[in-house]
C-alpha positions in Angstrom: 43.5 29.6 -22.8 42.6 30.2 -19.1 39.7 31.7 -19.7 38.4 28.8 -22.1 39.8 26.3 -19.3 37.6 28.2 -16.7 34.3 28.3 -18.7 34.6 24.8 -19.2 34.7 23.9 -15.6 31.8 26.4 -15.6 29.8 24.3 -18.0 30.9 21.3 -15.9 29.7 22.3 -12.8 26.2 23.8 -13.9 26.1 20.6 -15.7 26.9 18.7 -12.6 24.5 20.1 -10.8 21.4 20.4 -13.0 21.8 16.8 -13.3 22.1 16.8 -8.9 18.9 18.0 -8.9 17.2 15.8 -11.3 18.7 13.1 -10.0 17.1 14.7 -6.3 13.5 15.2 -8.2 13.8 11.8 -9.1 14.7 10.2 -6.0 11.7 12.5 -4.2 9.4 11.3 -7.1 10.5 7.7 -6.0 10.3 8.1 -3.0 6.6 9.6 -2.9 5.2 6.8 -5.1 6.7 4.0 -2.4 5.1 5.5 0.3 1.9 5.9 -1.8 1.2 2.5 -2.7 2.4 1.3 0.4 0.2 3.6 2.5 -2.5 2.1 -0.6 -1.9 -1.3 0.4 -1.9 -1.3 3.9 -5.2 0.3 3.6 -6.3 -3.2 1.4 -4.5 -5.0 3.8 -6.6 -3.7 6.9 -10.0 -3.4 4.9 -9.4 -7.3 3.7 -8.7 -8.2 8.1 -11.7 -6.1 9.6 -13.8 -8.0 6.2 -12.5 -11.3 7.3 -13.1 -10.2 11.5 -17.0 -9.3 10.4 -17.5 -12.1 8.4 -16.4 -15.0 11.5 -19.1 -13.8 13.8 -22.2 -14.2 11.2 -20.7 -17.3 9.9 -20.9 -18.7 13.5 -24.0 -17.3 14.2 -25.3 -19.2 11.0 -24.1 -22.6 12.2 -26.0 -21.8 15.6 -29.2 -20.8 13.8 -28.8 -24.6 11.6 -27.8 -26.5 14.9 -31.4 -24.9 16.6 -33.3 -25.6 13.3 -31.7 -29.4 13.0 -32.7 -29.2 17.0 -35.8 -28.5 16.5 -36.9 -30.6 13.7 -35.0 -33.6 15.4 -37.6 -32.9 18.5 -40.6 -32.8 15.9 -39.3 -36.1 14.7 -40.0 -37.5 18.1 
C-alpha cells in the first residue's frame, strides 16, 4: 500500500506542476498580448496627435490666405 500511496502523490505532483507551467505559459501569453496592443495603441494614439498638430498650422494658414483674398477683393471693390 505504501508504494501505491507514494505513486499517487507522484502523479499529483507532476500533475501539479504540468498544470504550474501552463498556467505560467498562459500568464506570459497574456501578458505579451497586453503589452502588444498597448504598445499598438499608443502608437495610434501618437500618429492621431502629431496628425491633428500638422493639420492646425495649414488650417490657419488657409484662413490667412481667405482673409488676404477677401482683403484684396474688398480693395478692388473700392
Amino acid at each position: 500500500m505504501a508504494s501505491n500511496e507514494s505513486l499517487t502523490d507522484l502523479t499529483v505532483s507532476v500533475a501539479s506542476e504540468e498544470e504550474r507551467a501552463h498556467n505560467n505559459l498562459m500568464m506570459i501569453i497574456a501578458t505579451l498580448s497586453w503589452v502588444l496592443l498597448s504598445i499598438i495603441t499608443l502608437f495610434i494614439y501618437c500618429c492621431n496627435y502629431w496628425q491633428v498638430l500638422r493639420s492646425r498650422p495649414r488650417h490657419h494658414q488657409r484662413e490667412s490666405e481667405s482673409e488676404v483674398q477677401q482683403n484684396t477683393l474688398l480693395s478692388l471693390d473700392n
